[in-house]
N, C-alpha and C positions, 0 to 999 in steps of 0.2 A: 212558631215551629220549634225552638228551642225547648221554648216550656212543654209543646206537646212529646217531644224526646226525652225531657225527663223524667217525665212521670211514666215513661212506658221505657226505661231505658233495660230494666228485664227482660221483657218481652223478645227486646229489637236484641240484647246481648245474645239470649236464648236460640231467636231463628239464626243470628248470624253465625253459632255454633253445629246446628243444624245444617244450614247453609253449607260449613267447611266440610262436617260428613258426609253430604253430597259429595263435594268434590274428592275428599279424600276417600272415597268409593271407589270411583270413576277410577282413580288414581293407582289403589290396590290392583284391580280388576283388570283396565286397560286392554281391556276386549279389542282385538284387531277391526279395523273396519271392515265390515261382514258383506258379505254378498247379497242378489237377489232384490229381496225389498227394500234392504237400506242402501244398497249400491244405487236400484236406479231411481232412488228416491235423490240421490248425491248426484247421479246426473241433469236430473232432472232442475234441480237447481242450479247447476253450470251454465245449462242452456237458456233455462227459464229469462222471458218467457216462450223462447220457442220450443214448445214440447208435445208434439205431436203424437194426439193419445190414439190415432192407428197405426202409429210407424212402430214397429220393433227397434229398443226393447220396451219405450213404454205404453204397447200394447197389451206387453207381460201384465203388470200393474196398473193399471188406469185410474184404480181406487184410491194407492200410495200417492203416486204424483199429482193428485187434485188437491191434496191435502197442503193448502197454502200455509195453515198455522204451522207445517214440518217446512215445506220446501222454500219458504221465504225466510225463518231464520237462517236456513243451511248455505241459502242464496248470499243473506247478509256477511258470514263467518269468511266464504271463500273471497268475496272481494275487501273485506278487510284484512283477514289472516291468510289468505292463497288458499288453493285447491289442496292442500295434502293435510297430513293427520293434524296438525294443529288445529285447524278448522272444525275438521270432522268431530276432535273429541271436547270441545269448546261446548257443541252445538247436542251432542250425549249427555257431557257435563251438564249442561243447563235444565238438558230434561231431566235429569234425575234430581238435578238441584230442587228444582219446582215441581215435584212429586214428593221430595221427605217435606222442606219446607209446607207446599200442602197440606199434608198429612198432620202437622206440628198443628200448625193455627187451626186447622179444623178440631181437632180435638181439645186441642187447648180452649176453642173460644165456649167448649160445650162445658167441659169437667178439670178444667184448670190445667196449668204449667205440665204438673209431675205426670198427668194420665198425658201429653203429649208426647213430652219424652219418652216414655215408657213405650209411644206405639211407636217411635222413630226407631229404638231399639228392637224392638222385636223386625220390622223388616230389614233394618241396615245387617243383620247377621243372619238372617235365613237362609238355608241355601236357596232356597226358591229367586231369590236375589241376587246369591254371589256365583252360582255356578250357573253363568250364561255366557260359556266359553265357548265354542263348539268343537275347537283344537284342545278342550280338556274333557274334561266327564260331565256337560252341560243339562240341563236341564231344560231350558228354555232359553230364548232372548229375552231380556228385559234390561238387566243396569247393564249401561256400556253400549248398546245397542242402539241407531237413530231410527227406533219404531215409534210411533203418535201413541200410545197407550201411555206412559209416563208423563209426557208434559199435558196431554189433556187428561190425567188424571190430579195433574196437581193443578192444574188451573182451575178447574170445577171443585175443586175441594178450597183452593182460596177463594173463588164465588161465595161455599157453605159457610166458612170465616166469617167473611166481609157482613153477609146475609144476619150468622146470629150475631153478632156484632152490632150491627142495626137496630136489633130488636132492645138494646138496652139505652137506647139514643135516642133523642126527640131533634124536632122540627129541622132546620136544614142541616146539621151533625146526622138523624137520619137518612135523609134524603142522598148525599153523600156516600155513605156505606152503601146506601141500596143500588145506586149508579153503578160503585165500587163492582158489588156482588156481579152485577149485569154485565159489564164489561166482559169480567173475568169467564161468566158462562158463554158468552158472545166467543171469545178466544178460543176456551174450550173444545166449541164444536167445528171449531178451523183445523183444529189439531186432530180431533178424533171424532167424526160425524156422529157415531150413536152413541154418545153421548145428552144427545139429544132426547132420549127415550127419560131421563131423569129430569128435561124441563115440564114435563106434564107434572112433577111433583110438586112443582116452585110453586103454585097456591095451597098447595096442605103443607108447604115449610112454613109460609106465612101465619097459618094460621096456629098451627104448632108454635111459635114462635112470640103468636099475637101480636102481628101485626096486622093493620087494618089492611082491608080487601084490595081495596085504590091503589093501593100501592105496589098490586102486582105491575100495573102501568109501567110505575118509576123505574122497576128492575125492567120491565121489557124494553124501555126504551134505547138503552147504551146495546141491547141485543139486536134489535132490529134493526139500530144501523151499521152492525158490523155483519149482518145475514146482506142488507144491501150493498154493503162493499165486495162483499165475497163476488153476490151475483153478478157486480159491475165486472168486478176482475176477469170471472169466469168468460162473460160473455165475449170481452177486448179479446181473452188472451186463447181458447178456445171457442169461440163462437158459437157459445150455448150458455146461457146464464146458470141451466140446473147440471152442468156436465157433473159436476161431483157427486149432488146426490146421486144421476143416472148411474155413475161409475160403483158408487155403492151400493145402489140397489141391483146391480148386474153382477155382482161380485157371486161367485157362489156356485153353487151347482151341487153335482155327486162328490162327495166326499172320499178320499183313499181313503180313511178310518174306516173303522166297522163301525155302524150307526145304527142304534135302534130307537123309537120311541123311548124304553124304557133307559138306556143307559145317555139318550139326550138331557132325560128329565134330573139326573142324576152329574150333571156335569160341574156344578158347583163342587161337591163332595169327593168328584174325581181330579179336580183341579188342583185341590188344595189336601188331597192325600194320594194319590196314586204316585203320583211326580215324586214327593218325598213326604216322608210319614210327620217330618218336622213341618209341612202344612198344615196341620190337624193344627195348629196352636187358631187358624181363624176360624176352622169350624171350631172349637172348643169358644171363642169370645161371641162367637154370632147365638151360639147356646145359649152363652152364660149372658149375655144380652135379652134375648128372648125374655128367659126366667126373669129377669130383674125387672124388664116391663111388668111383668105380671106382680110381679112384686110389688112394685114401691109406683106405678101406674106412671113414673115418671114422664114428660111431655116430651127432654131432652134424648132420652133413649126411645122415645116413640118416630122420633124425627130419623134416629140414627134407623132407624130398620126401616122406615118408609122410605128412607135414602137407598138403601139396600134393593126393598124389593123393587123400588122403579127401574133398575137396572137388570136385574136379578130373572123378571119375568121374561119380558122381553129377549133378552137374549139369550134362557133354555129356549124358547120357545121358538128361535130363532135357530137353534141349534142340531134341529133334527124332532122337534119333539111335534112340529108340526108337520112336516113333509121330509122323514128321512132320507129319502134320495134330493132333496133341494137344500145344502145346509150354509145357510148364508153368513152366519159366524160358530169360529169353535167355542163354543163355553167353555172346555173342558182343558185348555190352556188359561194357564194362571194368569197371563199378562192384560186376557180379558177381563178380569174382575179389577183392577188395578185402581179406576175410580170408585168402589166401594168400598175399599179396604180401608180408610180412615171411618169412615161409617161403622164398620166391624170392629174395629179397635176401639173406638169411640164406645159403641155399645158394651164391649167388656170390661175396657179400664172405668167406663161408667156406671159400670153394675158393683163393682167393687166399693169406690170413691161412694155410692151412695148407701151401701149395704154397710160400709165403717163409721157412717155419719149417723145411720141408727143405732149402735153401739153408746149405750148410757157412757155421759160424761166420765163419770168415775171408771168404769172398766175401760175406758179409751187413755183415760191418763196410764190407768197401768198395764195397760199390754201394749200402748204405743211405741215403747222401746223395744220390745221382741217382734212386733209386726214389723216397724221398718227392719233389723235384722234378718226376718224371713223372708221379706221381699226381698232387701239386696240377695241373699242366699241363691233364691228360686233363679232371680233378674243372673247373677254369675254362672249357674248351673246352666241357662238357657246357652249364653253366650257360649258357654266350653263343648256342648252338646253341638252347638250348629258349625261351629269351627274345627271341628272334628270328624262333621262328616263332610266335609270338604276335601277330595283326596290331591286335589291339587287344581293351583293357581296358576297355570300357562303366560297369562298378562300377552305381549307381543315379541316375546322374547326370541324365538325362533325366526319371524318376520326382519327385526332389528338386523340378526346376524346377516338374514341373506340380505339385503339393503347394502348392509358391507360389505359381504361377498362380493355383491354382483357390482359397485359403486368403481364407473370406470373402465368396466370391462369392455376389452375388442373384440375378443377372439370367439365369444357366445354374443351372437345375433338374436336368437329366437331361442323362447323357452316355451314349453308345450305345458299345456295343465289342462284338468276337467276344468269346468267353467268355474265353480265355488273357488276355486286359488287362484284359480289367473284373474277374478276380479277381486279380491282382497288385494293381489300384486302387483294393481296398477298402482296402489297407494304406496308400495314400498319400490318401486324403480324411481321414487322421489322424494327428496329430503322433506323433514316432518312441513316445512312451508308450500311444498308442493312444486321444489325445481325440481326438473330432473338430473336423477344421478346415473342412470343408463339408459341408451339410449336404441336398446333391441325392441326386441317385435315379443308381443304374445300375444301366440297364439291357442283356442281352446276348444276341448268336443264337450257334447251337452252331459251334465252328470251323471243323464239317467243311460247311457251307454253303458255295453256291456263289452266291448272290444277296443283295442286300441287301433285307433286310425293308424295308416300305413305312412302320412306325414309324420305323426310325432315320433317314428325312427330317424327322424335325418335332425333330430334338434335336441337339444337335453330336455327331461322330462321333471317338471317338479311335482312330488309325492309326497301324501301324507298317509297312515293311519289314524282314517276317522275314531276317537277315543269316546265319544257317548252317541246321540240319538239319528249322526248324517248315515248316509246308506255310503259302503265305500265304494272308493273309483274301480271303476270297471268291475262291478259284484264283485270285488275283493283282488281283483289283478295287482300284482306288484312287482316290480323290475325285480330280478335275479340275475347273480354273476353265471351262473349254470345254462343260462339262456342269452348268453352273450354281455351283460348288460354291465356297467362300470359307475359306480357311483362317485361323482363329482365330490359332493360337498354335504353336509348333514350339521341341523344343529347342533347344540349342546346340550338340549332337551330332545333331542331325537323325531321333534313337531314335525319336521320338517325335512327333504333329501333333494335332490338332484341328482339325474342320475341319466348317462346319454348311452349308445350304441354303438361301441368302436368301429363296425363294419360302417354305420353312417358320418365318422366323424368329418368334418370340414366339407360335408357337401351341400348346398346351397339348399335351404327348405324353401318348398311349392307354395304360392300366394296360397290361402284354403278360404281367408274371409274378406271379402271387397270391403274396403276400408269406408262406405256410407254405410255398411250394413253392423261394424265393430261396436262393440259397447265397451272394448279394452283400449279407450282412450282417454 
């Protein structure tokens, strides 16, 4: 073990650098813990395994909470690190960790160290990545966020690792990696089910690869018994062995978006530009991928695109392009591409890496000092370009304060909010361990209302301005002193307010949600 450490002691320095920019990510970013899918994915692991997929609220989600590879690490955090944010962002942290990590060795094990780094770079600063606030100018969920697209994007991508990795190994040093690979795809699809759509590739990796045919076996194996553990689990714990796939393949319907055939077909390209223009940089590598196949016929970039499309087809296809009114996933959110994108990084920083290596010896000695110059150049340029269009970092700074505010108080019982803040505010009436530091009631009406219920006059009210893509509370209602109202308390960033009704103060608020029915617990 020693000797095998030394000789790979770059590598292991390399991801564990990797590694820390995961965390120091997470860390910047410090995304509150978010509502909806990731909330009752967080309860679902408090209860688990009692999680009754007809009861409200995870009737809401049934597809989230089947998802054992999310809801049993988040189950493990809370009984080791308690129920509150430490937990929570432990269990963030780690998906994110295990998606650059991912990302790192899949491309490293294709076109070496520097095209690794280089694709860790481009997503650690993108905004497609950093603005997933929803209290800032967001863009989507993804780093910070406890959604399955990150950790089973980085698990299937250390799969691809482990996989090419194998192909340079004989006899049981093979056999090993290839267990390795299987495993990791076995995990994979506990995290994020269609994922699955890229195991129908694993015999054209093989043979891209060249490895012999037999051996598809080896990888299946470590897969088929973590498929028979799931079912086991599913059947004890739900009493249905396929409840997840059912829960996913019922997932779905008419879509609010406007959906056509033609702009399903086009969801890749709206993914990674319409969101932000500083997307274009993976259409721009899946390009310059393409070309280089053509180019140089190479096998390693034939794999990286056949990685692609296995994922690729499938879910436009899934996206509207076959039944617009039926749309069973959105392609047109970046977070669904998330397991390709070391694939797309791969194929660009691979088209490069191979188009330098045709470069005659002699013009490579003498332009190799201006070429790395112009890489770092371009590599700094990207970096000031995407931190730039970041117009702000929120983190949980608004949250923190009211945790303080509120930390103790007697005299406010109840605090009223749309549903999206009263459940982010379970986690902050409790220290980051998850005691509690107050000990009132909240209570909440559903987002998509347009009035404010006649109970949240008799309790203070907490308010935001939603700043990017939420729909605001109450189609835009906001407490005003003009209409009697008296603001309590506001942050320092202004995220956040409180704000009660003097004509109702001190009078006792009307039970509104029978406490088996609350998901603000």
């Amino acid at each position: 073990m020693r000797g095998w450490a030394r000789r790979h002691r770059l590598v292991l320095a390399l991801t564990a650098l990797v590694a820390a920019c995961g965390v120091g990510l997470q860390y910047v970013l410090m995304v509150p813990p978010l509502y909806f899918d990731p909330y009752y994915v967080w309860l679902a692991a408090r209860d688990w395994p009692d999680v009754p997929l007809e009861q409200w609220p995870f009737s809401e989600v049934p597809h989230q909470v089947t998802r054992v590879g999310l809801v049993l690490p988040a189950r493990l955090a809370q009984e080791v690190l308690g129920p509150g944010q430490i937990a929570y962002f432990t269990v963030t942290a780690l998906g994110v960790t295990l998606f650059l990590v991912g990302c790192f060795l899949a491309v490293r094990s294709l076109f070496g160290n520097l095209a690794g780094l280089a694709s860790v770079l481009v997503i650690v600063v993108n905004p497609l990545f950093t603005m997933t606030n929803p209290f800032g100018h967001e863009l989507g969920w993804s780093t910070g966020v406890m959604l399955p697209d990150m950790p089973g994007a980085g698990l299937f991508s250390l799969g691809m690792a482990a996989l090419v990795t194998s192909s340079r190994r004989t006899g049981r040093d093979r056999t090993r990696w290839l267990l390795t690979a299987g495993t990791f795809y076995g995990l994979a699809f506990l995290s994020r089910e269609f994922v699955a759509f890229m195991f129908v590739a694993i015999p054209v990796f093989l043979v891209l690869l060249r490895i012999p045919w037999r051996r598809n076996v080896t990888v299946g194996i470590p897969m088929a018994v973590i498929l028979v553990a799931d079912l086991v689990h599913n059947q004890i714990v739900w009493g249905n062995p396929l409840a997840g796939l059912i829960s996913a393949a019922e997932h779905g319907g008419l879509s609010r978006d406007h959906v056509t055939r033609k702009l399903a077909a086009e969801s890749f390209t709206r993914a990674f530009h319409d969101w932000s223009a500083l997307g274009s940089v993976f259409i721009a590598a899946l390009a310059l991928g393409v070309a280089g196949w053509l180019v140089t016929r190479d096998r390693r970039l034939l794999l990286a695109l056949v990685w692609f499309l296995a994922l690729a087809v499938p879910i436009t296809l899934l996206s509207g392009v076959v039944d617009p009114k039926s749309i069973s996933l959105r392609a047109w959110l970046p977070r669904y591409w998330d397991a390709v994108l070391p694939a797309i990084l791969a194929a660009g920083f691979g088209t490069v890496a191979l188009l330098w290596q045709r470069v005659p010896d002699r013009s490579r000695r003498r332009l190799g000092r201006p070429a790395a110059v112009l890489a770092v150049a371009l590599a700094a340029s990207y970096v000031v370009v995407c931190v730039r269009a970041v117009p702000d970092l929120p983190r949980d700074t608004a949250w923190n304060e009211l945790r303080t505010w509120l930390r103790g108080r007697n005299d406010i019982t109840t605090i009223y909010s749309d549903r999206r803040l009263a459940q982010t505010l379970t986690f902050y009436v409790r220290d980051p361990w998850g005691n509690r530091t107050w000990n009132g009631r909240i209570e909440s009406w559903p987002h998509d209302h347009y009035s404010l219920p006649v109970e949240a006059f008799s309790a203070p009210v907490l308010w935001t301005r939603w700043r990017g893509q939420e729909s605001q509370i109450l189609g835009g209602w906001r407490p005003k002193r003009q209409k009697g109202w008296q603001r309590l308390w506001k942050s320092s960033d202004g995220v956040l307010q409180v704000w009660d009704h003097p004509s109702t103060l001190g009078q006792a608020p009307p039970t509104t949600t029978p406490p088996d029915r609350s998901d603000l617990h």
